[in-house]
N, C-alpha and C positions, 0 to 999 in steps of 0.2 A: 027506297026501293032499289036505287042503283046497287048498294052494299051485299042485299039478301044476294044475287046472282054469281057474285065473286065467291061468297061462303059456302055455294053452294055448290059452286066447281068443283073448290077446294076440297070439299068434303067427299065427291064424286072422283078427285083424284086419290084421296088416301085409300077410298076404298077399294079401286083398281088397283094399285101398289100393293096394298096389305096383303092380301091372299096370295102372290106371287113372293111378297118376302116371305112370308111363313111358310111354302111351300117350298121353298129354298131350305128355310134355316130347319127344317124337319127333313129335311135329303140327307141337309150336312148330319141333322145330329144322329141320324141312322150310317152314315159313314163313318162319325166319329165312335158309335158304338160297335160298328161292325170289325172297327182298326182295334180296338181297345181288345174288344175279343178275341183279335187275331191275335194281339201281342202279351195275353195270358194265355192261350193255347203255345205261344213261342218259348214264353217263360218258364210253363209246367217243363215244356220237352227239354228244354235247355236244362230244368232243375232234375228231372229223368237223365238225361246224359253227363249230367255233373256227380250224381248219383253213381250211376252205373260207373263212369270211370274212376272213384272211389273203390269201389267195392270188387272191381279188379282190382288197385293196390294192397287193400285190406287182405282179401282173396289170398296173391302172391306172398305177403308177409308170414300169413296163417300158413300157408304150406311148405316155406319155407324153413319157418322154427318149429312143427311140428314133422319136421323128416327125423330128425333127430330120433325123438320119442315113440316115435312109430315102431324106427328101425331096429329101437331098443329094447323095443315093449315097454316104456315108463310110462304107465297114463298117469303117475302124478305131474311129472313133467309137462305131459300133455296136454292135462286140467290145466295149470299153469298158467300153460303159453293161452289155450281157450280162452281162460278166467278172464287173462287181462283186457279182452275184448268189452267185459262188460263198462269199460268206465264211458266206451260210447253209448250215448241215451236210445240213439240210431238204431243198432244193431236188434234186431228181433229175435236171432237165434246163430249159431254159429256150434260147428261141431267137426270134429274129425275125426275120418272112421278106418278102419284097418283094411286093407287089400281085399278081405272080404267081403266087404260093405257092412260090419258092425261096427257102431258106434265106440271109440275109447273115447272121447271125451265131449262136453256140449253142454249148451244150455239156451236155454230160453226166455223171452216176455211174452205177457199178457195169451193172446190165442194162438202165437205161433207157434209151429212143433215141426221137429226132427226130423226126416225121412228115415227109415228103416227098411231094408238100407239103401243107403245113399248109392246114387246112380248119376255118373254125371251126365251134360246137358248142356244147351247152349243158354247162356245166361237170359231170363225173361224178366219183364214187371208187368206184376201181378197185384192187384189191390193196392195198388200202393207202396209196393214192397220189391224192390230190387233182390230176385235169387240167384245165385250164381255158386258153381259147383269149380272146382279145381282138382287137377289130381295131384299127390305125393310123391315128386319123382328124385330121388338120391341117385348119381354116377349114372343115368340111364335106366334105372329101372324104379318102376312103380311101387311104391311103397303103401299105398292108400289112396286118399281124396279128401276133400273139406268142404265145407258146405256153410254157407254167410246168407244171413236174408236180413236184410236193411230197408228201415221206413226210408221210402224216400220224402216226406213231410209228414206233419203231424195235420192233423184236422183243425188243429186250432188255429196254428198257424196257417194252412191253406183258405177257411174260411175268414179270417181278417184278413189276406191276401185279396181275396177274391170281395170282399164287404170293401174293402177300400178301392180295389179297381169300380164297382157297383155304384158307390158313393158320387168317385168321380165323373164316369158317365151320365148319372144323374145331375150332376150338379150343370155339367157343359152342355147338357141337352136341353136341361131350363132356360139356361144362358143365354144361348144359341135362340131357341126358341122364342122369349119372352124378348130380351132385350136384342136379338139380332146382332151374336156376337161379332165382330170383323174376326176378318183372315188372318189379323196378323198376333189377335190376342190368341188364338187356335194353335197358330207355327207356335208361340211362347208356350202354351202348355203343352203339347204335343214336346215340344224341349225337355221341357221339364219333366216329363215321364222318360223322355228315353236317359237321361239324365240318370234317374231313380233306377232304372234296369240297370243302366250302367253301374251306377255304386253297387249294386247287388249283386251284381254278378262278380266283382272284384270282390266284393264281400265274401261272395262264396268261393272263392279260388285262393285267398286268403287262409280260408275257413280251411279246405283242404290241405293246402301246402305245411300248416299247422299240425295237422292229424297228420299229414305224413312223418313232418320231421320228428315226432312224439314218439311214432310208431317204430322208425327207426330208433329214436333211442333207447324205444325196448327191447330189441331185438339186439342193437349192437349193445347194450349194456349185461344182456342174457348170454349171448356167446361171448362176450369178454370176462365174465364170471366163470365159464366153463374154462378156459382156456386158461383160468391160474392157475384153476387145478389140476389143469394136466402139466403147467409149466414148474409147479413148489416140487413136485417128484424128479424131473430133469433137471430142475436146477440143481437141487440138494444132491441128487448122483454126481453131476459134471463135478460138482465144488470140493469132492467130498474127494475124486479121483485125482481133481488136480492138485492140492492139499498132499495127498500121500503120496504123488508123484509114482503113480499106477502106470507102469507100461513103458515101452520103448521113446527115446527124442522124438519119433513120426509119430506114435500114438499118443501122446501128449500135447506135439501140436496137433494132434486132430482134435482129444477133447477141449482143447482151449479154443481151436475154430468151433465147433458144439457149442462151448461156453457164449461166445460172442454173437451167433446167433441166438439160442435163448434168450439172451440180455435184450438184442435187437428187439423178437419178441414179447419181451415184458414191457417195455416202452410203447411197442405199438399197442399193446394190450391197455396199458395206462391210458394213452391217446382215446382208444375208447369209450373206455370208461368215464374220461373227460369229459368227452360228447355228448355220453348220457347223463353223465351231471350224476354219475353213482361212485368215481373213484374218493379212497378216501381220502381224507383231505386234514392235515394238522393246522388247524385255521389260528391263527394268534395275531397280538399285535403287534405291529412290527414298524419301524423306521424306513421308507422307502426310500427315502434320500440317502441313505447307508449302501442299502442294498439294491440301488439303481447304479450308484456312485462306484459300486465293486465291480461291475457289471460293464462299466469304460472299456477296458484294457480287452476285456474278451469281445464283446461286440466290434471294437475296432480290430481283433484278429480275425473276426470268423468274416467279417465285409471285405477285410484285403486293403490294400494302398490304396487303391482307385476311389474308394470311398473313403469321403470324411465322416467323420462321426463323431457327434457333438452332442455331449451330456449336459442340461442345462436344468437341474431340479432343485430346487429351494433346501436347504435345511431347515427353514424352519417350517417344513411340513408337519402337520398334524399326523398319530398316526394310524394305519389303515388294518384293517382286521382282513390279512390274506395268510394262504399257507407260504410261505417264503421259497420253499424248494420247487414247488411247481409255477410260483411265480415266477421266478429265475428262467425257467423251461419256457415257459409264457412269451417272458423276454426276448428272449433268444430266439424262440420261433418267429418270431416279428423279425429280426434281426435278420434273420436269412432269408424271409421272402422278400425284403426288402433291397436286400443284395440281389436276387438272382432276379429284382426286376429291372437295375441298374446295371446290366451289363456293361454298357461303355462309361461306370461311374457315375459318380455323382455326390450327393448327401446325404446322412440319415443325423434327424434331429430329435433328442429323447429327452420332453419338458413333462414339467409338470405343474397343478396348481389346484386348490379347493375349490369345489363348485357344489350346486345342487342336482339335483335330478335332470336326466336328460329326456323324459319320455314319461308317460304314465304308466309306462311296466315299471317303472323303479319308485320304491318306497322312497315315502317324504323323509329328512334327511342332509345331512352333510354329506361331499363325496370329495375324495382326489381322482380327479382326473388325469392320468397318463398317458399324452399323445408318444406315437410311433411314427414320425414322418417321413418321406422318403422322396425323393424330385425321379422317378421310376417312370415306367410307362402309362402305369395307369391303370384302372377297373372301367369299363362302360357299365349302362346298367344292367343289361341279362348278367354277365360274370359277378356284380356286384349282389345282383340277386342271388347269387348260387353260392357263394364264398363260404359260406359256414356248412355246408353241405357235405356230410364226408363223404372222403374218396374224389372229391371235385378238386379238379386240378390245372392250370394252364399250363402247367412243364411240360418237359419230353416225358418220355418212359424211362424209368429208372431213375427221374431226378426230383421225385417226392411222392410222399404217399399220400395226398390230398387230405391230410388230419390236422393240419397247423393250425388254423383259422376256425374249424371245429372246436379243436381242444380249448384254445382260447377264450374260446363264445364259450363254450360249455362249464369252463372254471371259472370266469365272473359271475353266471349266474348261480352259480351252487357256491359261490362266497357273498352270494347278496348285491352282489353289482351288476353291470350290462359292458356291452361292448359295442361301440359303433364304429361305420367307416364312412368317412367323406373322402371318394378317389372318382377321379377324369379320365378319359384319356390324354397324355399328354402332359398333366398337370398335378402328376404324382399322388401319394395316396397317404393319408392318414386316420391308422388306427388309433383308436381313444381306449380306453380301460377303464371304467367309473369302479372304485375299491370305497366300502363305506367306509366312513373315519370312525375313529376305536376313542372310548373314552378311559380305556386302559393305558396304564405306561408299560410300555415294550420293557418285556425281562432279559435281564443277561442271558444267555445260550450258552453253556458251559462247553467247551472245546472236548473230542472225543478223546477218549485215555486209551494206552495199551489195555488191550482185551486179556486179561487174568487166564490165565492159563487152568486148565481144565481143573476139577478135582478130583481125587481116586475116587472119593464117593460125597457128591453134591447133594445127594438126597432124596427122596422119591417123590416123582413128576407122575400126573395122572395128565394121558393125551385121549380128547375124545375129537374125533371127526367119522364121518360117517363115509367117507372117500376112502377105501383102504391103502390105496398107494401115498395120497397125502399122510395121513396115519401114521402107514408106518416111515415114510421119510422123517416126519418132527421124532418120531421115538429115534431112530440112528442120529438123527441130531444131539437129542438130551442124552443117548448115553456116551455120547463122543465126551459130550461135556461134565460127565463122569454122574450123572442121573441114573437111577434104576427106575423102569417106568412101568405102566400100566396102560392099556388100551382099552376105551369105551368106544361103542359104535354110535352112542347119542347120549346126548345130554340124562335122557330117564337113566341111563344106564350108568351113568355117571356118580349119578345121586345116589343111588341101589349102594354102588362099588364105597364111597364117599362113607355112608352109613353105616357100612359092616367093617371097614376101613380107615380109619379116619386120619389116619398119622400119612399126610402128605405136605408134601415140602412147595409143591406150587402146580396148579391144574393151568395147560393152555388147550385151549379149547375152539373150534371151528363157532362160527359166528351162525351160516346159515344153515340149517339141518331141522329133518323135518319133527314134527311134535315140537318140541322147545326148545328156543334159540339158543345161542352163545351167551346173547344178551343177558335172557331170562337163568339161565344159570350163574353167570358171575353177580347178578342182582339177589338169588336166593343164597348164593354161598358168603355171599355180603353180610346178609343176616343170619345163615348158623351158622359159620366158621370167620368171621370179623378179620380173622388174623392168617389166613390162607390167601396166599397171593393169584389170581387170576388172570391171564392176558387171553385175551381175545384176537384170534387169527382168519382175517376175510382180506378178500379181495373187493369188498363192496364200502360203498359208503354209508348202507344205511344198517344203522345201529342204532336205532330209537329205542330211547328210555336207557340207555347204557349211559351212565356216570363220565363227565370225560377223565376221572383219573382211575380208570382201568387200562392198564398197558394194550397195546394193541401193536402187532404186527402185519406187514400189507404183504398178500403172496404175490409172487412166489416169495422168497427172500434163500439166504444163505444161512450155513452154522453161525459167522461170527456177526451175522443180524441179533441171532437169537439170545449169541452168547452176549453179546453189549448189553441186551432189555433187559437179562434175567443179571446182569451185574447190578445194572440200576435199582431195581428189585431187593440188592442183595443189603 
């Protein structure tokens, strides 16, 4: 009888307790639901304004490389620069319209559509969809406008977003509930979700800074294409003046200053092109230990006394599949920011050794890795973030044009390698170069010969480019070189001329042009005239489905560029 009175306490205490625990743990799980909701409401906006500040960059890019085309009237140009918007899945519609609000170029997905016409606006989202208008402005005046409308998420995605926030609060609310979560397992998930915003939010900044630097290297890889072909007509004049020694001692050194800036130009133009991963590139296997080894003498002139410099790379390297003349460039580039961060001296150390893969951007694999090391100042991490960024620079003005570190990243990846940097402040910096290993053996390089002196009559050249001042500079070229020539404005035209024509001595031919490539023409004339010599003349690197043993020349270049190819040829 004594026992039933204790049990019964007992039972009359749980009962008081229970309903004040559950009344508790149903408070919290409605705070823990009400937080979760707040921090998906925080997350859409945060994904809205990660959005929107996209699509101003995007925005800016678009009316930047369509001022051009506007200014010009080109809407194929203008298609173009549009077009390449679609490889974002994002993008719903995007178009650019003339000064007077008609459409030249656009396009669309699924239900979105055009304004007609566009009227600009302060940027809204609307359904989901980030709109945002810009205007076309060249030197201070209006050119046009542009128009971008961007998902800011898919549905699908937003609904597992929002099914897995649903899940969790379910689950913690039972939790909570049933078993009377404590406080401190709650702090632990409530971690854990901020945790998860947090990777995602990097995620998406990531995401972005990616789409930018892509974007950028359409844009620099589009105006550094434009810019040979206004530099193959300037050069070939300067070359052509200096050569015949046109003009008085003053105007001779002027076109030779002319000359040297051009040159200047073509370099910075490569640099570009670098960036974009579009310059062309003579890829072979090659001995790095050769040509690191030649590489001594000049890296320890261009660092000066203050610096030591110490070559330290194996012979018996494996060897690596790069272009050797831009590697050298490559070299060098490292060589002097590595000086100009070692003001008061120091060391620069240039090793090397086989390794694998440094990253899962890089194909599985052999690789030589080529450190650059320098006891310098140093990178923190913002500048270390930014380093391959063109145009980004820590010098003065006037003591570099921020493309070294671009060029560099940008020619190991479009030779199949990467590039890393490990730098401190304080604790000097070293660049890496991962170059894949070749399982070819590196060919002699035959040494350049005196250039054969012209003929009365070489033969008859057929020149097609669709640029008439390019055009006609390779025609004064070939008949310098004592060719009698012919001029196509495109490839169709070529073939037309070719047909009714057929007795030609060697066609050089522009690469990009619209209707049918360069390509596509030395691959047809492959197969009806076998024995018709073709070279192929761009500024770009892509040349797909082209053979690599069709000569090619990279613009701009000079006459006795031309005259060496077409010796080889002969």
């Amino acid at each position: 009888m004594s026992a039933t009175p204790r049990i019964q306490r007992l039972l009359e205490g749980w009962g008081r307790r229970l309903p004040v625990t559950a009344r508790s743990a149903v408070l919290f799980a409605l705070l823990v639901l009400l937080a979760s909701l707040g921090l998906a409401v925080r997350n859409e906006q945060l994904a809205k304004q990660a959005k929107l500040e996209q699509a101003h960059v995007q925005v800016r890019i678009l009316a930047g490389s369509v001022a051009a085309p506007l200014a010009f009237e080109d809407n194929q140009a203008a298609r173009d620069y549009v077009d390449a918007l679609r490889a974002d899945p994002m993008i719903a519609a995007a178009g650019a319209y003339r000064l007077d609000g008609t459409l030249a170029a656009g396009f669309t997905r699924g239900r979105a559509v055009l304004p007609r016409p566009n009227r600009l606006a302060a940027p809204v989202i609307l359904d989901n969809s980030v709109i945002i208008t810009a205007p076309v402005v060249e030197a201070g005046t209006q050119l046009g406008s542009v128009y971008l409308r961007m998902t800011v998420e898919t549905w699908d995605r937003r609904a597992l977003r929002y099914l897995g926030i649903g899940l969790v609060v379910l689950m913690v609310s039972l939790l909570t509930v049933v078993l009377g979560t404590s406080y401190a397992s709650i702090a632990e998930a409530n971690a854990r979700l901020e945790h998860e915003i947090e990777t995602r939010q990097k995620a998406e900044e990531a995401l972005v800074q990616s789409q930018k630097m892509e974007a950028m290297g359409q844009l620099t890889g589009g105006v550094a294409h434009d810019f040979n072909n206004l530099l193959t007509p300037i050069m070939a004049s300067l070359d052509m003046l200096q050569r015949r020694g046109i003009g008085t001692e003053r105007e001779q050194r002027m076109i030779g200053a002319a000359a040297q800036s051009a040159e200047r130009a073509r370099v910075l133009v490569q640099r570009l092109l670098a960036f974009a991963r579009r310059q062309p590139l003579q890829a072979r296997a090659i001995e790095l230990g050769d040509l690191v080894a030649g590489l001594g003498d000049l890296l320890a002139s261009t660092c000066g006394p203050q610096i030591r410099v110490v070559v330290d790379v194996p012979a018996t390297l494996p060897p690596v599949v790069a272009d050797p003349h831009q590697l050298e460039m490559a070299i060098l580039n490292l060589g002097v920011n590595a000086r100009d961060a070692m003001e008061a001296g120091g060391s620069l150390r240039v090793t090397a050794a086989v390794t694998g893969p440094a990253g899962d951007d890089m194909a599985p694999g052999h690789y030589v890795r080529l450190d650059v090391a320098d006891t310098g100042s140093g990178m923190d991490a913002a500048t270390r973030a930014r380093a391959i960024e063109p145009f980004f620079s820590t010098k003065g003005i006037g003591k570099g044009t921020g493309l070294g570190l671009s060029m560099v990243h940008g020619l190991m990846l479009q030779s199949g390698g990467a590039m890393r940097i490990d730098s401190a402040p304080g604790r000097g910096t070293v660049i890496s170069l991962y170059m894949p290993v070749s399982d070819e053996t590196p060919a002699e390089v035959a040494k350049p010969g005196e250039i054969a002196p012209a003929a009365a009559n070489a033969g008859t050249a057929l020149v097609v480019d669709d640029e008439e001042l390019v055009r006609a500079s390779i025609a004064d070229m070939l008949q310098e070189l004592g060719y009698r020539t012919v001029e196509a404005t495109s490839a169709a035209a070529a073939l037309e001329i070719i047909a009714a024509q057929p007795a030609f001595d060697v066609v050089v031919t522009d690469h990009l042009m619209p209707g049918i490539s360069g390509a596509e023409l030395a691959l047809r004339l492959r197969d009806s005239h076998p024995q018709l010599p073709v070279v192929i003349v761009s500024g770009y690197a892509e040349t797909e489905g082209l053979p690599t043993s069709v000569p090619r020349l990279t613009k701009p270049f000079r006459r006795d560029d031309m005259a060496a190819l077409l010796a080889d040829l002969a």
